[in-house]
PDB file with one MODEL, atoms N, CA, C and O in Angstrom:
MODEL        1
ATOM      1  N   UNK A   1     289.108 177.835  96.815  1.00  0.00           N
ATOM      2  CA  UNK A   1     287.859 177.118  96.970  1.00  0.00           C
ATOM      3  C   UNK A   1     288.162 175.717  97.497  1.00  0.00           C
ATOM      4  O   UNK A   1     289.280 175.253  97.274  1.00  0.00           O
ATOM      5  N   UNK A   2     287.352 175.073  98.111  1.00  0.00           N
ATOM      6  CA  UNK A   2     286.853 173.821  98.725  1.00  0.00           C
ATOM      7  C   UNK A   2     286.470 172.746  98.555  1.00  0.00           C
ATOM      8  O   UNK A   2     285.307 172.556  98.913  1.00  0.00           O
ATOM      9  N   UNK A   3     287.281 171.473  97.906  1.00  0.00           N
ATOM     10  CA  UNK A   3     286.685 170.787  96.812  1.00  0.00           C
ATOM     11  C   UNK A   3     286.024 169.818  97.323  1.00  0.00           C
ATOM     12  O   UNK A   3     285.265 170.523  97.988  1.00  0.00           O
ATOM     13  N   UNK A   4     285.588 168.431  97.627  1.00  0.00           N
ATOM     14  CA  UNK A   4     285.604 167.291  97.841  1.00  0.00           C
ATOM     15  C   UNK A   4     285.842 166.296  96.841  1.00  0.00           C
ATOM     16  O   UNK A   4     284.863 166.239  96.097  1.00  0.00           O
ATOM     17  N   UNK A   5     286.653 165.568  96.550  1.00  0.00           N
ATOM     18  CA  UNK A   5     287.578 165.274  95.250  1.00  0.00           C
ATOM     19  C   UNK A   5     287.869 163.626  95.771  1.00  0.00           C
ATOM     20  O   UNK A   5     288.668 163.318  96.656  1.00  0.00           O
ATOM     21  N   UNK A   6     286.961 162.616  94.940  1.00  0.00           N
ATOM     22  CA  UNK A   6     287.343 161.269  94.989  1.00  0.00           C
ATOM     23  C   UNK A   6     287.552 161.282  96.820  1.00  0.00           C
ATOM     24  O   UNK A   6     288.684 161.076  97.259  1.00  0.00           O
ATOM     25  N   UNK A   7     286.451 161.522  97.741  1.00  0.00           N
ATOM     26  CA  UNK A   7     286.641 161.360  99.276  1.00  0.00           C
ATOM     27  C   UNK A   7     287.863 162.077 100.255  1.00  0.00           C
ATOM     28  O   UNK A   7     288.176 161.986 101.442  1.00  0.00           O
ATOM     29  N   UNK A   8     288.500 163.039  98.758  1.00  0.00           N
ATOM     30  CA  UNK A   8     289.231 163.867  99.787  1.00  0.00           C
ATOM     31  C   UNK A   8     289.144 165.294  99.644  1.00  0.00           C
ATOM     32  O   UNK A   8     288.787 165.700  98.538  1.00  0.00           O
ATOM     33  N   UNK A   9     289.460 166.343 100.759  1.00  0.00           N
ATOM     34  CA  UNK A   9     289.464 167.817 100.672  1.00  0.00           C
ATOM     35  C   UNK A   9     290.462 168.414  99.496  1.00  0.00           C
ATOM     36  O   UNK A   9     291.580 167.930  99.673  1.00  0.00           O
ATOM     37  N   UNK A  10     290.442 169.138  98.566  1.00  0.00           N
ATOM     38  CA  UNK A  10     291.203 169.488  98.082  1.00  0.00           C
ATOM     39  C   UNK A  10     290.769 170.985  98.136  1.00  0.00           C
ATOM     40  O   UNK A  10     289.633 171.366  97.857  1.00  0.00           O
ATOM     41  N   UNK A  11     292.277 172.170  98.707  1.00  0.00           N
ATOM     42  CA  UNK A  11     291.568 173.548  98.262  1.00  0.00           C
ATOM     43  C   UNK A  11     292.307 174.349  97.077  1.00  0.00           C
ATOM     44  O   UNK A  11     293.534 174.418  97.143  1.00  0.00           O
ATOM     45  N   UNK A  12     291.955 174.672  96.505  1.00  0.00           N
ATOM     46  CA  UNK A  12     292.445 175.057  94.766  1.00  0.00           C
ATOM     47  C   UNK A  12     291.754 176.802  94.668  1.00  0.00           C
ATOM     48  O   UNK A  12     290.603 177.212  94.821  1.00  0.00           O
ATOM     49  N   UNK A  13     292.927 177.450  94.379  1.00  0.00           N
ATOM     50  CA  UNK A  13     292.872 178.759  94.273  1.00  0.00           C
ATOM     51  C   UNK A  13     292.693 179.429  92.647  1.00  0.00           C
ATOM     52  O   UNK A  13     293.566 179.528  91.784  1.00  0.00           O
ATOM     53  N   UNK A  14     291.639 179.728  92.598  1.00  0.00           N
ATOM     54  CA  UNK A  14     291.476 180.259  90.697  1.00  0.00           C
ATOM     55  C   UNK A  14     291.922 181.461  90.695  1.00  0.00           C
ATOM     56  O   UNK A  14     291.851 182.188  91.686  1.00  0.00           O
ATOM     57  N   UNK A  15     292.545 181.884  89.341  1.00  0.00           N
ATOM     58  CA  UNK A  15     292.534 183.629  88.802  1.00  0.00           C
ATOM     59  C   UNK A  15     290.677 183.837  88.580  1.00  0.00           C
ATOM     60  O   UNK A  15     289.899 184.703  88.979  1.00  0.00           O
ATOM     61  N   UNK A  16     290.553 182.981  88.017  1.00  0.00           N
ATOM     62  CA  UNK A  16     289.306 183.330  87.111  1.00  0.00           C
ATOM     63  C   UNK A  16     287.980 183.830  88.961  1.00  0.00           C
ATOM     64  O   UNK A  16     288.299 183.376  90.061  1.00  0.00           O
ATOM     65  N   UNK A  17     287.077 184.470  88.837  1.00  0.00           N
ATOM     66  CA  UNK A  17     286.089 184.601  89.552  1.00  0.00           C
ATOM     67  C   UNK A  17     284.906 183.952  89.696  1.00  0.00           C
ATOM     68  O   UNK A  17     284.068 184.038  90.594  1.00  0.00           O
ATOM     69  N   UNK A  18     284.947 183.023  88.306  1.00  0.00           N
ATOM     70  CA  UNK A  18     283.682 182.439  88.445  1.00  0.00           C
ATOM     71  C   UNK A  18     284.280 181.275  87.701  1.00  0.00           C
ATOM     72  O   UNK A  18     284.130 181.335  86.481  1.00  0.00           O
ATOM     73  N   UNK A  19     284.864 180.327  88.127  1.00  0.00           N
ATOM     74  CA  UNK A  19     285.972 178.872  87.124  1.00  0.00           C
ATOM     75  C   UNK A  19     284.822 178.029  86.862  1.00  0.00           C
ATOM     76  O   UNK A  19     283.828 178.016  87.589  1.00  0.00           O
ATOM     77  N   UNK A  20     284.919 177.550  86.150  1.00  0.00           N
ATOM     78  CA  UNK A  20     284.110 176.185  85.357  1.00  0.00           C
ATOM     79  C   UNK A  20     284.713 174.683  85.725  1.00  0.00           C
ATOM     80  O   UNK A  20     285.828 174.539  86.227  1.00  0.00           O
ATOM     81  N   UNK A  21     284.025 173.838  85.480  1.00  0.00           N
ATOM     82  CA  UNK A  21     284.684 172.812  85.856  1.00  0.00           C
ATOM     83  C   UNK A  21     285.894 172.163  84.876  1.00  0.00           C
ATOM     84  O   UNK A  21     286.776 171.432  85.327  1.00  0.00           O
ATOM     85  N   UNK A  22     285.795 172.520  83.580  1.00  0.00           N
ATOM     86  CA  UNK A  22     286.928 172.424  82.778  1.00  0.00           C
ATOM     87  C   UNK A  22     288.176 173.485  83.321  1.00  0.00           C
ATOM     88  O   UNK A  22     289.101 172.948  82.710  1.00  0.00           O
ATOM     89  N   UNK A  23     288.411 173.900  83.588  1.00  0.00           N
ATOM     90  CA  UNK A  23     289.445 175.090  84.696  1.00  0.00           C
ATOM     91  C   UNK A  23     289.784 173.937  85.738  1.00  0.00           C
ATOM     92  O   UNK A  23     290.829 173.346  86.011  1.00  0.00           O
ATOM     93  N   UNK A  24     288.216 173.843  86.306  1.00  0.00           N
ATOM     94  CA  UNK A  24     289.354 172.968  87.926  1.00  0.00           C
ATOM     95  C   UNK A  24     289.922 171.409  87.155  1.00  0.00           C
ATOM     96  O   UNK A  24     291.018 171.018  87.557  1.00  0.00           O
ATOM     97  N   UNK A  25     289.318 170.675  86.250  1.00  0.00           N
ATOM     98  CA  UNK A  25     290.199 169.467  85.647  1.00  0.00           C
ATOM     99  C   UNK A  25     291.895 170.107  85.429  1.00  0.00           C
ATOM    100  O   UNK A  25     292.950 169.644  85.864  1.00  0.00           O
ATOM    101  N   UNK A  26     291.690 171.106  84.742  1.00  0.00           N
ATOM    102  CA  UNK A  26     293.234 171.576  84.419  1.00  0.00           C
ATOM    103  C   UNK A  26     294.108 171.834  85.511  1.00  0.00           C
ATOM    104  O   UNK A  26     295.317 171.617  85.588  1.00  0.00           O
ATOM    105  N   UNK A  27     292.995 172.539  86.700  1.00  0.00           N
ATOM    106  CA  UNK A  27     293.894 173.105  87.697  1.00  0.00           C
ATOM    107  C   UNK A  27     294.593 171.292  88.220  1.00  0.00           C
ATOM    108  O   UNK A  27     295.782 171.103  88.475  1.00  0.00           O
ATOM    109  N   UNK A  28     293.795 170.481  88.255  1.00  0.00           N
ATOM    110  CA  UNK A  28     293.938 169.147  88.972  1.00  0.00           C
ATOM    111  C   UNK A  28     295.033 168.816  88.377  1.00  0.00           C
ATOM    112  O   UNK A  28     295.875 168.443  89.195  1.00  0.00           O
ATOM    113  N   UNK A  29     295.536 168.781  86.859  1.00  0.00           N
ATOM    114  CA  UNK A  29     296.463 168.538  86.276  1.00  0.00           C
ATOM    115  C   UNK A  29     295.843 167.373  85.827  1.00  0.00           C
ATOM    116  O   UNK A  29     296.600 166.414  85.975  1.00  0.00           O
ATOM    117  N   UNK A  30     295.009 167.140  85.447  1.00  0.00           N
ATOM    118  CA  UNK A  30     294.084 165.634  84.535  1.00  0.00           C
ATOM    119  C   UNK A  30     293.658 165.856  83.087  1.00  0.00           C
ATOM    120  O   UNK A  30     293.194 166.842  82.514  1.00  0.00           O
ATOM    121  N   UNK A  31     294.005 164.457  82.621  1.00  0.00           N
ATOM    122  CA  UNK A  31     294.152 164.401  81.103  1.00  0.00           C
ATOM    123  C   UNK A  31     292.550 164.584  80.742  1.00  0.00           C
ATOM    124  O   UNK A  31     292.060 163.510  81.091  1.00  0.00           O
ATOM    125  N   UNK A  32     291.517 165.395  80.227  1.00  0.00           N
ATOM    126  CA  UNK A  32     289.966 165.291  80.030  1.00  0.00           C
ATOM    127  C   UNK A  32     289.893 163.901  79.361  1.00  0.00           C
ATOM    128  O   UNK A  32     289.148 163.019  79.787  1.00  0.00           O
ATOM    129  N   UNK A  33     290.980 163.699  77.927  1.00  0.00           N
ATOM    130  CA  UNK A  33     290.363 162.766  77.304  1.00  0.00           C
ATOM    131  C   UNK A  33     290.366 161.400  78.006  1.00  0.00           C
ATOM    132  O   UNK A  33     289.986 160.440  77.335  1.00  0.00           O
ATOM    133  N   UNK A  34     290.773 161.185  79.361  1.00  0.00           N
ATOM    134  CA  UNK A  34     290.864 159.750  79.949  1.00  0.00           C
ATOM    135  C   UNK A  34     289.965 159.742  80.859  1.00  0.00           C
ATOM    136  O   UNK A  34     289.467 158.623  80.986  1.00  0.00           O
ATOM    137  N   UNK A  35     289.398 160.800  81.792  1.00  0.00           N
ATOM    138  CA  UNK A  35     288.501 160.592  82.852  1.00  0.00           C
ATOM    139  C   UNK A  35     286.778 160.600  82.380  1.00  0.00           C
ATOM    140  O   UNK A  35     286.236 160.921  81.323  1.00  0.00           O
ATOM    141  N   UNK A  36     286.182 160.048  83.805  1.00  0.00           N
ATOM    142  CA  UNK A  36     285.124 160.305  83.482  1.00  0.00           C
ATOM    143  C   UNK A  36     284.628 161.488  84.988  1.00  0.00           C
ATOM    144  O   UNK A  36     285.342 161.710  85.966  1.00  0.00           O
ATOM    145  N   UNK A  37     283.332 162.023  84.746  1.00  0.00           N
ATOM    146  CA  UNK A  37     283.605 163.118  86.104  1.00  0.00           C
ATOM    147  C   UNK A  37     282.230 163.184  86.779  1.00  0.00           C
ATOM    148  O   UNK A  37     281.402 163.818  86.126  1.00  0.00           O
ATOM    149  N   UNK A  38     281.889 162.777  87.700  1.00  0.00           N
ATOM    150  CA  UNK A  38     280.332 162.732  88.468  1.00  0.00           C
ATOM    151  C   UNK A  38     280.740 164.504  89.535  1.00  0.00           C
ATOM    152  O   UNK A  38     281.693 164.938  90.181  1.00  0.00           O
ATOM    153  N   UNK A  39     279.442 164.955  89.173  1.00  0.00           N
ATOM    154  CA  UNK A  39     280.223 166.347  89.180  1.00  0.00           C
ATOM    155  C   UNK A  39     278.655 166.120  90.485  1.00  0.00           C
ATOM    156  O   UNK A  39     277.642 165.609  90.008  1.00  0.00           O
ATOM    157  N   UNK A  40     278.634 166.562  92.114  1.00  0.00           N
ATOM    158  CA  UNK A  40     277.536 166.974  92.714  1.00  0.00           C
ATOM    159  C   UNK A  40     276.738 165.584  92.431  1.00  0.00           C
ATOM    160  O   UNK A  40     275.511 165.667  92.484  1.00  0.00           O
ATOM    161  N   UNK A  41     277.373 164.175  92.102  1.00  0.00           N
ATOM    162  CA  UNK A  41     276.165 162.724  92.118  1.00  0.00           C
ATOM    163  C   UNK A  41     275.516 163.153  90.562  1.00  0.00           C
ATOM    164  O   UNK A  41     274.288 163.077  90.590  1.00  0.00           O
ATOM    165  N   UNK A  42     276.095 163.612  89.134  1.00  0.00           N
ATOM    166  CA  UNK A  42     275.821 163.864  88.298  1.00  0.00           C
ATOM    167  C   UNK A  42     276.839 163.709  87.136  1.00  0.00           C
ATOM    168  O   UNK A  42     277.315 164.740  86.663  1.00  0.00           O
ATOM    169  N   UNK A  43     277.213 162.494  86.635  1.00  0.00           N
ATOM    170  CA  UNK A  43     277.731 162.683  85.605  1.00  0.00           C
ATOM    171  C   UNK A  43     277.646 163.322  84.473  1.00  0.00           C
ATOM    172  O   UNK A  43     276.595 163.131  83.861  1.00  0.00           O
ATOM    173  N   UNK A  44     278.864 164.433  83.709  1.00  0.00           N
ATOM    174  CA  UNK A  44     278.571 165.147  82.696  1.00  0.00           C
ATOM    175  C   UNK A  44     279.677 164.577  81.979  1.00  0.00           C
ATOM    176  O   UNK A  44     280.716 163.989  82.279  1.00  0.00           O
ATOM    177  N   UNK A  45     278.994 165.019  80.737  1.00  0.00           N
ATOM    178  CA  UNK A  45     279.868 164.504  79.777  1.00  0.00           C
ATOM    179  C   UNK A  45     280.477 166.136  79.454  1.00  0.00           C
ATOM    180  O   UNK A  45     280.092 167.285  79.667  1.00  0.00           O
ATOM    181  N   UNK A  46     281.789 165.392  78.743  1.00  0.00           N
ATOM    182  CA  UNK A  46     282.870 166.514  78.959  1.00  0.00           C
ATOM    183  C   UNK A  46     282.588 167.653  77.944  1.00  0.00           C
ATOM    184  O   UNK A  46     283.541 168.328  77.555  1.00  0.00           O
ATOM    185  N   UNK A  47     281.394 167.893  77.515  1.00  0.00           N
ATOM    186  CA  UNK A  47     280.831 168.559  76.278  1.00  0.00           C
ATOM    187  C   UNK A  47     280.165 169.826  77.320  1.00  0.00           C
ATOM    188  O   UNK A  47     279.811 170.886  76.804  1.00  0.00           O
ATOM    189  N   UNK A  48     280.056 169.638  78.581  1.00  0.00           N
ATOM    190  CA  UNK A  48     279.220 170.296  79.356  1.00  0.00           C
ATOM    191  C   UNK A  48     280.049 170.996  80.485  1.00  0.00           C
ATOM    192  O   UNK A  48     279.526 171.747  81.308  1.00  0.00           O
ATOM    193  N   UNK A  49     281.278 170.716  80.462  1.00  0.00           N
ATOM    194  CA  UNK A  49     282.369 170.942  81.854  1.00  0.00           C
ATOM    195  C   UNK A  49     282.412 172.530  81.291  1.00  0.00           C
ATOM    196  O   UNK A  49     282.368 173.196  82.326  1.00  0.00           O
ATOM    197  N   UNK A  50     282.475 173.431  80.176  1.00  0.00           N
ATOM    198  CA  UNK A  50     282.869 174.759  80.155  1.00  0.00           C
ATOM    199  C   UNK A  50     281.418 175.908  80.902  1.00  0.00           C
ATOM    200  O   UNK A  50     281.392 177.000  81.471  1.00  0.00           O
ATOM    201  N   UNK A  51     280.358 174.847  80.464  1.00  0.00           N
ATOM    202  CA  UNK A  51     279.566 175.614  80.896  1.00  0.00           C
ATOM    203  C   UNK A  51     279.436 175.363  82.227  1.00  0.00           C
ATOM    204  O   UNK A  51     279.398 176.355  82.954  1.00  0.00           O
ATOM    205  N   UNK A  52     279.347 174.131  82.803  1.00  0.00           N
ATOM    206  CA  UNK A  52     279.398 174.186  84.324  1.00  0.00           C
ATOM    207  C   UNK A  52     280.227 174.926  85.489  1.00  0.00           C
ATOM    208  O   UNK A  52     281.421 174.683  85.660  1.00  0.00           O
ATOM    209  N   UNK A  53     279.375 176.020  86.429  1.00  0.00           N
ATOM    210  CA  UNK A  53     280.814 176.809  86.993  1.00  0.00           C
ATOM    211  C   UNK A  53     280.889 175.796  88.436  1.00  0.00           C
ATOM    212  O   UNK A  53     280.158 174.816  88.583  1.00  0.00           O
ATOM    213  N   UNK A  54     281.605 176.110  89.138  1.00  0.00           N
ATOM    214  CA  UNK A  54     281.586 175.069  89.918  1.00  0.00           C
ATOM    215  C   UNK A  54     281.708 176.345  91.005  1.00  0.00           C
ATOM    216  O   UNK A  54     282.008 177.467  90.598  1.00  0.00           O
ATOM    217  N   UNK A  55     281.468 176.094  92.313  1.00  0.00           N
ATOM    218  CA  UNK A  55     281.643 176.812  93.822  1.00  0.00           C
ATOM    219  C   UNK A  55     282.257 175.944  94.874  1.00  0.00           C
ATOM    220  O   UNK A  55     282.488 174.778  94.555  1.00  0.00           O
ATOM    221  N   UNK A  56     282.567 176.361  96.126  1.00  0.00           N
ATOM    222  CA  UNK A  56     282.838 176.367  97.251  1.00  0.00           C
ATOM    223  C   UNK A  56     281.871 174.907  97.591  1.00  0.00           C
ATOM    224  O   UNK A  56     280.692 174.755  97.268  1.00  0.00           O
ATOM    225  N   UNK A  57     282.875 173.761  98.445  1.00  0.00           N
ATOM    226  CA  UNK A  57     282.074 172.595  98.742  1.00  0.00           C
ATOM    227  C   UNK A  57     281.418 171.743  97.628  1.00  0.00           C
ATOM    228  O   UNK A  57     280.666 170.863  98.046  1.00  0.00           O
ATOM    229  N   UNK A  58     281.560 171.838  96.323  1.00  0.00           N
ATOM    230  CA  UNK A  58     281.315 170.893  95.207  1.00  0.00           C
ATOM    231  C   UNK A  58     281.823 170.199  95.470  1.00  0.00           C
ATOM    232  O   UNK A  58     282.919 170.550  95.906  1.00  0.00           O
ATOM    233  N   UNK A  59     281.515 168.472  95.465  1.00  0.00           N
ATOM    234  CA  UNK A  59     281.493 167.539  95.134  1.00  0.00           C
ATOM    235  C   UNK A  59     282.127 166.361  93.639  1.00  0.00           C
ATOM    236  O   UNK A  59     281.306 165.984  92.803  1.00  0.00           O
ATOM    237  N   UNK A  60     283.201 166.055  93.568  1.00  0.00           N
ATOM    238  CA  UNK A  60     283.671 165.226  92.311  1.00  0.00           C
ATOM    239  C   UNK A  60     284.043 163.994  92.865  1.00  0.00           C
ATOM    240  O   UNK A  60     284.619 163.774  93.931  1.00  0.00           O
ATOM    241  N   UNK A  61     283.614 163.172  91.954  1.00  0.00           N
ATOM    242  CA  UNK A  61     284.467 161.645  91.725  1.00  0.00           C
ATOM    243  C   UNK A  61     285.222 161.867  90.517  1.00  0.00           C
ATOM    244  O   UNK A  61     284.835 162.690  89.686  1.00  0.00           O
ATOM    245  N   UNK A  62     286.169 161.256  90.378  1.00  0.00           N
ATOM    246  CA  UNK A  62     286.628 161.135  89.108  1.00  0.00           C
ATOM    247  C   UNK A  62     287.506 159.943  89.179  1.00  0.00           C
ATOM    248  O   UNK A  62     288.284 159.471  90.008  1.00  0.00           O
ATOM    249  N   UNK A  63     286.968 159.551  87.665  1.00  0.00           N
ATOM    250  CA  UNK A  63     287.635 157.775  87.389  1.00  0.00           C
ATOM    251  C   UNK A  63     288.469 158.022  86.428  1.00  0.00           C
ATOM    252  O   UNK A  63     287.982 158.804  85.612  1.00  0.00           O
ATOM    253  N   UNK A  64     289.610 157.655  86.163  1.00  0.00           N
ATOM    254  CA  UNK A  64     290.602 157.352  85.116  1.00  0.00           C
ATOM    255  C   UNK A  64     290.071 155.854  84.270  1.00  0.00           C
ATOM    256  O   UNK A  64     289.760 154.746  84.706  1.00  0.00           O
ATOM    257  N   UNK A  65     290.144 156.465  82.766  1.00  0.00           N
ATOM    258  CA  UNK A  65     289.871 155.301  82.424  1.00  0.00           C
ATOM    259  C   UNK A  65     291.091 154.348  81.575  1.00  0.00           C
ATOM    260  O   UNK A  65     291.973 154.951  80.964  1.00  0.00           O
ATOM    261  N   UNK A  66     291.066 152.967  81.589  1.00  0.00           N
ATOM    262  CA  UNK A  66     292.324 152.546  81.823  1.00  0.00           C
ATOM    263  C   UNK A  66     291.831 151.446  80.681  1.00  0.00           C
ATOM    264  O   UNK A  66     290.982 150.583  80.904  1.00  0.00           O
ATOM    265  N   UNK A  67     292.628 151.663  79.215  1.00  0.00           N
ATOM    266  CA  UNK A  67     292.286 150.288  78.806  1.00  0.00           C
ATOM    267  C   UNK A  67     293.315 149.162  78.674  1.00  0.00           C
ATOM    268  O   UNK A  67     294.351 149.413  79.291  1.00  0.00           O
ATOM    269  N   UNK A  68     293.306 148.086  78.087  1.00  0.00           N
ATOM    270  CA  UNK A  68     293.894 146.750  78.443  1.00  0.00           C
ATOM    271  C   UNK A  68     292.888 145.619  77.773  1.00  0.00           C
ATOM    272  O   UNK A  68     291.884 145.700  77.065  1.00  0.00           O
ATOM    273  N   UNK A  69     293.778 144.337  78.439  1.00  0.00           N
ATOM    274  CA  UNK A  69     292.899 143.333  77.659  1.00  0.00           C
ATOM    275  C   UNK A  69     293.582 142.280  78.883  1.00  0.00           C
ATOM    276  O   UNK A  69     293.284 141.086  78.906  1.00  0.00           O
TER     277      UNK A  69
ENDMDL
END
């Protein structure tokens, strides 16, 4: 599948037939508990990524969140 990922193409191949967006975070190799994820101009909170399936040409930003002082 066909991602658009933080302004770039990414293509990512699933076992699964119908992957969720918690699947493609893993496939990405990203920590859940640090990002945040605008999934299609829609931020979800990560309570919602198993049920979301994702397709061909979806849309992600994703921010690392970074704390400090």
């Amino acid at each position: 599948m066909k991602f658009l990922i933080n302004g770039e193409i990414k293509i990512i191949n699933f076992q699964e037939s119908t992957p969720n967006l918690e699947v493609l975070i893993a496939a990405l190799g990203l920590n859940p508990k640090i990002i945040v994820v605008e999934f299609n101009g829609v931020i979800l909170s990560q309570q919602k990524w198993k049920n979301q399936q994702v397709k061909n040409e979806d849309r992600l930003e994703i921010v690392t969140v970074v704390g400090g002082g």
